[in-house]
ROMARRO-230984 format. One line per field, with one value per residue (C-alpha): residue in three letters; x, y, z. Coordinates in pm, whole numbers, plus 50000, padded with zeros to 5 digits. Layout:
BEGIN
aa	(ALA,...)
x	(X,...)
y	(Y,...)
z	(Z,...)
END
This chain:
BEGIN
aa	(UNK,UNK,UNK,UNK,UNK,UNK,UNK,UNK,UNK,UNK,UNK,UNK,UNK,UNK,UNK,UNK,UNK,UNK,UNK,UNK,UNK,UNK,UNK,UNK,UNK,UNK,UNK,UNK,UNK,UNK,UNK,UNK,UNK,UNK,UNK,UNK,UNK,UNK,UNK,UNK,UNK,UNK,UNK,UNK,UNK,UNK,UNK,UNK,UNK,UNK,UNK,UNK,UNK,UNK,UNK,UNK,UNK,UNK,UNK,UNK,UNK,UNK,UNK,UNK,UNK,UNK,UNK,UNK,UNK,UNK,UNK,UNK,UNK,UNK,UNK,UNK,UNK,UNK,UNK,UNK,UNK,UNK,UNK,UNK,UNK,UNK,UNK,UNK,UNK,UNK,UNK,UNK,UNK,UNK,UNK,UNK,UNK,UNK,UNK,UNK,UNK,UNK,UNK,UNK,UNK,UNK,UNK,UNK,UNK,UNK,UNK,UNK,UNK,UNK,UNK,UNK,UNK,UNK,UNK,UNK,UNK,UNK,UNK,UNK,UNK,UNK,UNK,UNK,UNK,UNK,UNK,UNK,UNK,UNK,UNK,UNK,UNK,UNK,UNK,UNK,UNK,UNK,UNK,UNK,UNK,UNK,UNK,UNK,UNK,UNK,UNK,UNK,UNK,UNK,UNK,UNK,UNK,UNK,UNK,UNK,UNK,UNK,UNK,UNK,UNK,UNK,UNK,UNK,UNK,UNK,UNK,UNK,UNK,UNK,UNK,UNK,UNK,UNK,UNK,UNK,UNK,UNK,UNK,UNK,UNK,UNK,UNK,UNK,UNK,UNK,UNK,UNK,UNK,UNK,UNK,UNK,UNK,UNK,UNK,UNK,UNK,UNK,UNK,UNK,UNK,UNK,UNK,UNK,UNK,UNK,UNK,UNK,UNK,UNK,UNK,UNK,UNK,UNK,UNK,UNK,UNK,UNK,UNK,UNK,UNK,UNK,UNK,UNK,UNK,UNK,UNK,UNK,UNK,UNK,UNK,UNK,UNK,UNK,UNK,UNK,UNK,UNK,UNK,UNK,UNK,UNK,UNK,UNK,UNK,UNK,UNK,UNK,UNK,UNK,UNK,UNK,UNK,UNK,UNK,UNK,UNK,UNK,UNK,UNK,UNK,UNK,UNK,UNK,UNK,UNK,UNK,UNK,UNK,UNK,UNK,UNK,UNK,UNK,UNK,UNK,UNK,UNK,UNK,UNK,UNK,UNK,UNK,UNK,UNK,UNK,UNK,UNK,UNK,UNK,UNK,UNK,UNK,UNK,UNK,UNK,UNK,UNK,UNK,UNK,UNK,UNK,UNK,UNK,UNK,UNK,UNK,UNK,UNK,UNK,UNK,UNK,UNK,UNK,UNK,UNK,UNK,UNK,UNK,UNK,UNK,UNK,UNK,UNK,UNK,UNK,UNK,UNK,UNK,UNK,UNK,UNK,UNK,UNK,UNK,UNK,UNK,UNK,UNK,UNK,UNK,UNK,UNK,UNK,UNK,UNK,UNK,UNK,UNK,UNK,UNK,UNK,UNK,UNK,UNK,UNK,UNK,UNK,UNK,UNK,UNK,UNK,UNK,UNK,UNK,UNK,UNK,UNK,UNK,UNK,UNK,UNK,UNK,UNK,UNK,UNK,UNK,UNK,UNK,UNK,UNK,UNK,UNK,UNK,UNK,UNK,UNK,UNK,UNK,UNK,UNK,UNK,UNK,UNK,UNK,UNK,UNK,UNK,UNK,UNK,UNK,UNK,UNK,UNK,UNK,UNK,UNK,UNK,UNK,UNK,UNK,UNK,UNK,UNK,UNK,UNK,UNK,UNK,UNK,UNK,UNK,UNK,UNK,UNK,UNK,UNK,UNK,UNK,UNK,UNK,UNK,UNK,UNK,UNK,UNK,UNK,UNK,UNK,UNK,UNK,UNK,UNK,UNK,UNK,UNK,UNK,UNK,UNK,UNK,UNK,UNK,UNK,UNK,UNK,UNK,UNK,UNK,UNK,UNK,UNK,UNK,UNK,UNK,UNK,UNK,UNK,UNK,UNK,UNK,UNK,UNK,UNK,UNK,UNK,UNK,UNK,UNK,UNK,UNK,UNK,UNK,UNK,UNK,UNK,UNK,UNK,UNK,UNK,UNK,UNK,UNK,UNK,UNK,UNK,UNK,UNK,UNK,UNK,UNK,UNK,UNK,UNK,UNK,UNK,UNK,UNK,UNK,UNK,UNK,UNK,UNK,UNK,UNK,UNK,UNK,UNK,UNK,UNK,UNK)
x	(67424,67357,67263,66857,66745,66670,67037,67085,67040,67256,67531,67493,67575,67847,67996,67883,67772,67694,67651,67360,67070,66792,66641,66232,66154,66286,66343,66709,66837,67196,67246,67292,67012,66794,66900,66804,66466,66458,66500,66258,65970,66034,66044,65670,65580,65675,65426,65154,65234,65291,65543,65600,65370,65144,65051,65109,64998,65052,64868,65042,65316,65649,65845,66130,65895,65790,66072,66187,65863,65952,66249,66133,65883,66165,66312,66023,65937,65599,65467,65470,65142,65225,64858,64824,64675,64556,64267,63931,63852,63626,63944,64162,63848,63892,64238,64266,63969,64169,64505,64412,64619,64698,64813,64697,64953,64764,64876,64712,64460,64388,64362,64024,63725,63522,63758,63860,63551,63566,63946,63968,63851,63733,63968,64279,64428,64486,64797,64734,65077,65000,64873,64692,64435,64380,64036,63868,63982,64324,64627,64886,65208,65415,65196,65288,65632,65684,65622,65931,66164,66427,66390,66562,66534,66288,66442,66562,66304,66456,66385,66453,66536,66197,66025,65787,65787,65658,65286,65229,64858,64865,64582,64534,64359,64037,63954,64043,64380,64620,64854,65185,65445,65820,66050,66318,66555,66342,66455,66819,66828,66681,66926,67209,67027,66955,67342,67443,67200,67309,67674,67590,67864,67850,67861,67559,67291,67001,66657,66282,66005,65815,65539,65679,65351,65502,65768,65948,65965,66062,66292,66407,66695,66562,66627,66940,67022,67017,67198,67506,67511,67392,67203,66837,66646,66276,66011,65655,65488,65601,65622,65840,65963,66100,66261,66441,66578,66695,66907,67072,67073,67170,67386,67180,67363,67085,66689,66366,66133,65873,65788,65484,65690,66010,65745,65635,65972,66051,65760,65903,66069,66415,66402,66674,66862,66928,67239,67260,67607,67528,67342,67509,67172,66760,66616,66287,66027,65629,65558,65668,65927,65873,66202,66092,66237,66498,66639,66586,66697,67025,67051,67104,67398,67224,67153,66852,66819,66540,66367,66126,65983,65635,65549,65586,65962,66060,66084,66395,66390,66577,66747,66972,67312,67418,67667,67410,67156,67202,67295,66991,66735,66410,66505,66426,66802,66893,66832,66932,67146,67076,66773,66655,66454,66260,66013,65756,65463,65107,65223,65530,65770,66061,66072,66391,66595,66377,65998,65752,65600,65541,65800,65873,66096,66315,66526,66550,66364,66062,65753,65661,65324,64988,64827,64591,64530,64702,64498,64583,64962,64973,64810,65149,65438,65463,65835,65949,65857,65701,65488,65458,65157,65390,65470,65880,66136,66543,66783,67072,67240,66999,66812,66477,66228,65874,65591,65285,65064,64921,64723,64487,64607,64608,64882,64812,65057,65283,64953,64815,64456,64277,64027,63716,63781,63670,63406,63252,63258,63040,62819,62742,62527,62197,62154,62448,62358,62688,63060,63348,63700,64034,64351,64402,64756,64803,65130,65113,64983,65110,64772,64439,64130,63808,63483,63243,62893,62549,62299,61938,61683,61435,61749,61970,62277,62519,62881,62965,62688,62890,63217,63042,62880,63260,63357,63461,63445,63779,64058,64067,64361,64131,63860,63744,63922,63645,63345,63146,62743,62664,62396,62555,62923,63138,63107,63208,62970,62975,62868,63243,63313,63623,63817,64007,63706,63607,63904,63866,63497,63658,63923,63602,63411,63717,63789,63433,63259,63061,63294,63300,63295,63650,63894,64226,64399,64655,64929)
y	(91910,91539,91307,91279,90942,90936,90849,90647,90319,90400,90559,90255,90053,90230,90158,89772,89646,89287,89274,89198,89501,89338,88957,88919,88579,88390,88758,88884,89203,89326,89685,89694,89492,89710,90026,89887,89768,90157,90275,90054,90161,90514,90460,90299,90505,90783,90569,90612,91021,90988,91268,91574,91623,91364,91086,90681,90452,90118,89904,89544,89393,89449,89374,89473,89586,89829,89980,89994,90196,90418,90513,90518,90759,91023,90993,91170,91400,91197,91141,90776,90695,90388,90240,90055,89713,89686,89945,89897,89917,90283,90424,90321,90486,90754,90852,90781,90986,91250,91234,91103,90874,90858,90526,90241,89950,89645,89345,89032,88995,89348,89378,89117,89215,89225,89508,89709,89928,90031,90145,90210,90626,90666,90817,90638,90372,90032,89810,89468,89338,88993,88904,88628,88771,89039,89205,89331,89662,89634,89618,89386,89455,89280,89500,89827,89682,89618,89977,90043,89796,89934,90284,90590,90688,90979,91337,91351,91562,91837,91780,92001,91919,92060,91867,91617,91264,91062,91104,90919,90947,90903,90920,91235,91377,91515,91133,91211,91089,91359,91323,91422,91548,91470,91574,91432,91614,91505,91132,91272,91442,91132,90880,91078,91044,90690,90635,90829,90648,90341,90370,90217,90074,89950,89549,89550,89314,89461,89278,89453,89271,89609,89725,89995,90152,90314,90573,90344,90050,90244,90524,90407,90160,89999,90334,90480,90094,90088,90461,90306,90004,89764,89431,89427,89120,89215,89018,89046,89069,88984,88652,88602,88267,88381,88693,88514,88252,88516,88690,88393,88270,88572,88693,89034,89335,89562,89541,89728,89525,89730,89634,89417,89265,89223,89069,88820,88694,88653,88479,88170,87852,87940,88278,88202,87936,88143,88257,88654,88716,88906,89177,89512,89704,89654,89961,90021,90279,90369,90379,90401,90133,89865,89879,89544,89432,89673,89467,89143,89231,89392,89023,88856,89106,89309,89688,89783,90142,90367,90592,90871,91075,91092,91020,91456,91422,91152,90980,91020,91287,91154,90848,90646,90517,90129,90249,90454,90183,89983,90297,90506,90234,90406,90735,90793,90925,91260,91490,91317,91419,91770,91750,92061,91960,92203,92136,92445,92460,92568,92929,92793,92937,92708,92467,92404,92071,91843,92006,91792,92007,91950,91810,92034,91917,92166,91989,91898,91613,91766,91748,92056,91985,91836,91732,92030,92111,92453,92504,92173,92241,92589,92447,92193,92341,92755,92966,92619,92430,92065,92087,91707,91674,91465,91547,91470,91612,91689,91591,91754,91532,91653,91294,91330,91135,91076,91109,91062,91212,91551,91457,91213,90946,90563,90313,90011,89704,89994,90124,90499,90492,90803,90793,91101,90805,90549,90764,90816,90508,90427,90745,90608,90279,90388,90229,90448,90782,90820,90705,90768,90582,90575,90365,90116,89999,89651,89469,89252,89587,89879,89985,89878,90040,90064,90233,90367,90415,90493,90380,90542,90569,90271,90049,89802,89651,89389,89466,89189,89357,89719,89467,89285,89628,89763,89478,89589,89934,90008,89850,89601,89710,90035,89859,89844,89522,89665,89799,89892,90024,90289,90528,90867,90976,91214,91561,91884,92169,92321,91954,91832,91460,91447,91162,91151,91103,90830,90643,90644,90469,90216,90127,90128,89911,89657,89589,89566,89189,89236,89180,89344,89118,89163,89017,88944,89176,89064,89261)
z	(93716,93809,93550,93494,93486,93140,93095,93483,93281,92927,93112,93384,93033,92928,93260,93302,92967,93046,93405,93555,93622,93687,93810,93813,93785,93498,93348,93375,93173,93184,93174,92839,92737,92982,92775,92429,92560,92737,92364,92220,92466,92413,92014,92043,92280,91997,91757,91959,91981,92393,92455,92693,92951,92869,93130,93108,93367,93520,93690,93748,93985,94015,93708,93517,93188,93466,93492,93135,93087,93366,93221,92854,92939,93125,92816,92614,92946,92993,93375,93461,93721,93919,94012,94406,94258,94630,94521,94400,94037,94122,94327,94014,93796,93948,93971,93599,93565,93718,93563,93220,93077,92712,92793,93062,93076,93317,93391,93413,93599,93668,93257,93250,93070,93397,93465,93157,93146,93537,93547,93218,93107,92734,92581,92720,92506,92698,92674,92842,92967,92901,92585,92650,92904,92648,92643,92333,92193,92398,92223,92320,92495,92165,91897,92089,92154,91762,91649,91847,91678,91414,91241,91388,91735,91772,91875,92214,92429,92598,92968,93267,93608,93736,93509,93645,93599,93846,93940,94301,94403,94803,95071,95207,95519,95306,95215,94819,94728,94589,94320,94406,94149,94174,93925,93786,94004,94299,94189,94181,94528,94671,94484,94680,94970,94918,94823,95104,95392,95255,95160,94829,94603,94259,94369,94569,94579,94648,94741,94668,94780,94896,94545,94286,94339,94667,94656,94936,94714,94411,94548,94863,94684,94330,94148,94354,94311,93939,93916,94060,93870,94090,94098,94187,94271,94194,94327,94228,94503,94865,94955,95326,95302,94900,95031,95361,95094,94848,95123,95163,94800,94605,94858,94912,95069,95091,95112,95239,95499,95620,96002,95866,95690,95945,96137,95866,95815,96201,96240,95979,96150,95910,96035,96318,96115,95817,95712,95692,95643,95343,95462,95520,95647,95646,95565,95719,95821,95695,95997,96378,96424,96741,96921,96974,96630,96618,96872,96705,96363,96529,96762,96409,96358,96054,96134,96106,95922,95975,95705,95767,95463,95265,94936,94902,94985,94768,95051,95204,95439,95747,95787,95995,95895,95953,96213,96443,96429,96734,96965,96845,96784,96795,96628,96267,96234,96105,95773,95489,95241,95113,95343,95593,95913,96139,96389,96439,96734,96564,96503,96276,96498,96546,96855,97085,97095,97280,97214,97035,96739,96350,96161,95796,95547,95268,95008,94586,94687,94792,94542,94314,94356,94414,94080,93955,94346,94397,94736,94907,94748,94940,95256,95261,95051,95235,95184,95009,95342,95319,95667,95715,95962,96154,96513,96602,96801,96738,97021,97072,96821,96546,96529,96490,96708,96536,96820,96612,96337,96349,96009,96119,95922,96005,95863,95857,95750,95587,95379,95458,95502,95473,95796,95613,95290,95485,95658,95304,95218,95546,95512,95150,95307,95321,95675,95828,95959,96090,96101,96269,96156,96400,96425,96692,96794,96664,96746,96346,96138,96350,96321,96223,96069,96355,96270,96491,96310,96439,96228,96111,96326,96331,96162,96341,96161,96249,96223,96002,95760,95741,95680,95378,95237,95130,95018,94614,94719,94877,94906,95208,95353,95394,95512,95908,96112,96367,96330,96686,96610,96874,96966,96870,96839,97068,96960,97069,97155,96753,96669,96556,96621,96872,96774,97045,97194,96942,97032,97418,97350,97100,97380,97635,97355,97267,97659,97739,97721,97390,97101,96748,96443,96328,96085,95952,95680,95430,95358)
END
């Protein structure tokens, strides 16, 4: 049986002691040190009575007490929620509305008082990371941290590979995000993967700039990373000009760079000059990869690996390896590690080599479930099939060639954006009759969000006005770059709004001589 990762870090120590595990900031824990602050989390988290199957959130940036609380909490069988600090305090209201928390860990600033009451639900006890931007009624990260100082570890909690222990929330087609439920042998089947795609070795540096929030960022290399015994440089938050000089600084050997990001980094005068010697591989993926910078990552020397998965497999589902890279730039690779692949037509039956259908995914790494949704779990998990919603196709050579999205989901910048979310969000302004969201290609985002609304009779509105009405509301990487105000929408003869229809009359719209009011997004 492979080792859960309530012991990846303490047997990592056993193996390493004093080497480095982890670098945020001015914050640097060996292995070792990493496991006694792992024990000291899961003894106050043992105070506060947090144990099996309970729920603990976070809401912050990247850091290495982020991690220790991961792993403290697979040590009492609890499910760790990793919050998107991109969202709006009501999306974050209501998730943890959903889920429940016993405990909400938030960093600073997402821990101010303007904000406590709106992510916070009432009966969840909240931990503010940073004691100094405490609000009232919060405890402080030191006064939960000091009920877990000396005394006798609690009793171990007898966990089981099915067990769950992450709790993702993701977008979903239906506008509501989903919580998705991977157990801890999930995290194991991927860490093989990961280990596998990446050829990962104990002396490995490896380099995440992507949030912990996502699976990508999280499972993709930090945990395999820190199962093997590697290094991990941690960054906060992404930053291109700090990650291009930590490649070269630190000497990395391995990192994540979503295309946004690849793009980011390119785009910075050092970009040609600096030395990347280090690297063995770039992982990237999230979305369809531009061959465009395959070819320039792979003209500094550096493969550039592809990754194709969902937050429901973990992610890994099929990957590249650093030695197909250049000769099969464009594919996603082939099934990972312990992975299953089959592409099906509408009727599920299986497709020949070459045919375009739905992608489904089998493997240990696949989720157990939606959170408390059996119905949208059955719609997606059927004879222990994961049917993706994405459209691909095998070659002969089994890789697997992503065409598109049967799901009509938009991804923007390496985000998913839920197009019905967005649509509710519109639908909610009192001046909007109707609204109609679609992705656009964008050569910086991959994507980007354009509405179509019509608004009531007798009203006119400006586009700049829809804009400035979500502002607070969702997230703004979720919010319309676009927004075009016609008479009526496209829809077929049982009064359904064809969006393929809606996004030939935003291509009309965009060429034509009047121009939206549009914007930039950050990543």
């Amino acid at each position: 049986m492979d080792l859960l990762p309530a012991d990846w870090i303490h047997a990592a120590a056993a193996r390493h002691g004093d080497r480095c595990a982890l670098r945020c900031g001015h914050e640097s824990l060996s292995y070792e040190a990493m496991a006694r602050a792992i024990e000291v989390h899961e003894r106050a988290l043992a105070a506060c009575g947090v144990g099996q199957g309970q729920v603990v959130a976070w809401l912050g940036l990247n850091s290495g007490a982020m991690l220790t609380l991961l792993f403290a909490c697979a040590r009492r069988g609890t499910l760790f929620v990793p919050l998107n600090w991109r969202l709006a305090p009501p999306e974050h209201r209501a998730m943890l509305a959903e889920c429940r928390p016993a405990l909400l860990f938030a960093d600073a600033p997402f821990a101010a008082p303007s904000d406590a009451a709106a992510v916070a639900a009432a009966d969840t006890r909240c931990i503010a990371v940073d004691a100094a931007d405490r609000p009232p009624h919060w405890m402080s990260l030191p006064d939960f941290l000091e009920a877990g100082q000396g005394g006798e570890p609690p009793p171990r909690v007898a966990v089981s590979p099915q067990s769950p222990l992450l709790l993702c929330y993701t977008s979903g087609s239906t506008g509501r995000p989903k919580g998705v439920l991977l157990s801890h042998e999930a995290l194991c089947a991927n860490a093989d993967a990961s280990v596998d795609m990446h050829a990962m070795v104990e002396s490995d540096r490896v380099l995440t700039t992507l949030p912990l929030f996502h699976v990508g960022g999280l499972n993709i290399q930090t945990l395999p990373a820190l199962r093997e015994g590697c290094r991990v440089e941690l960054h906060p938050k992404f930053d291109p000009a700090a990650a291009l000089t930590a490649i070269e600084r630190e000497r990395i050997t391995l990192t994540v760079l979503v295309p946004a990001q690849l793009d980011a980094v390119m785009a910075l005068p050092q970009w040609p000059s600096t030395d990347l010697s280090s690297l063995r591989a770039i992982s990237t993926g999230s979305t369809v990869v531009p061959e465009r910078l395959c070819h320039a990552v792979h003209a500094r020397g550096v493969p550039l690996i592809q990754v194709w998965g969902a937050t429901e497999t973990s992610p890994i589902a099929a990957c590249q390896h650093a030695d197909e890279a250049v000769r099969t730039a464009g594919s996603a690779g082939r099934a990972a590690l312990g992975v299953e692949l089959r592409i099906v037509d509408a009727a599920g039956d299986d497709l020949p080599t070459g045919q375009s259908g739905e992608i489904l995914v089998r493997g240990r790494n696949v989720m157990s479930a939606y959170w408390q949704d059996p119905q949208a779990t059955a719609r997606v998990l059927v004879d222990g099939w994961f049917h993706s919603g994405d459209r691909g196709r095998l070659d002969a050579q089994g890789f697997l060639w992503v065409d598109g999205r049967i799901k009509d989901m938009i991804i923007s910048g390496g985000e998913n954006v839920s197009p019905a979310e967005v649509e509710i969000a519109l639908q909610e302004d009192p001046d909007v009759a109707e609204a109609a969201v679609v992705g656009r290609p964008d050569a910086r985002w991959g994507e980007r969000v354009v509405a179509v609304v019509v608004p009531r009779p007798g009203v006119q509105i400006a586009p700049r006005e829809v804009m400035a009405r979500l502002e607070g509301r969702i997230a703004r990487f979720k919010q319309p770059k676009q927004v075009f105000v016609v008479d009526a929408l496209p829809r077929t003869a049982l009064g359904k709004v064809r969006k393929e229809d809606v996004r030939s009359l935003v291509a009309q719209l965009d060429d034509g001589a009047a121009r939206p009011a549009s914007r930039e997004s950050s990543a």
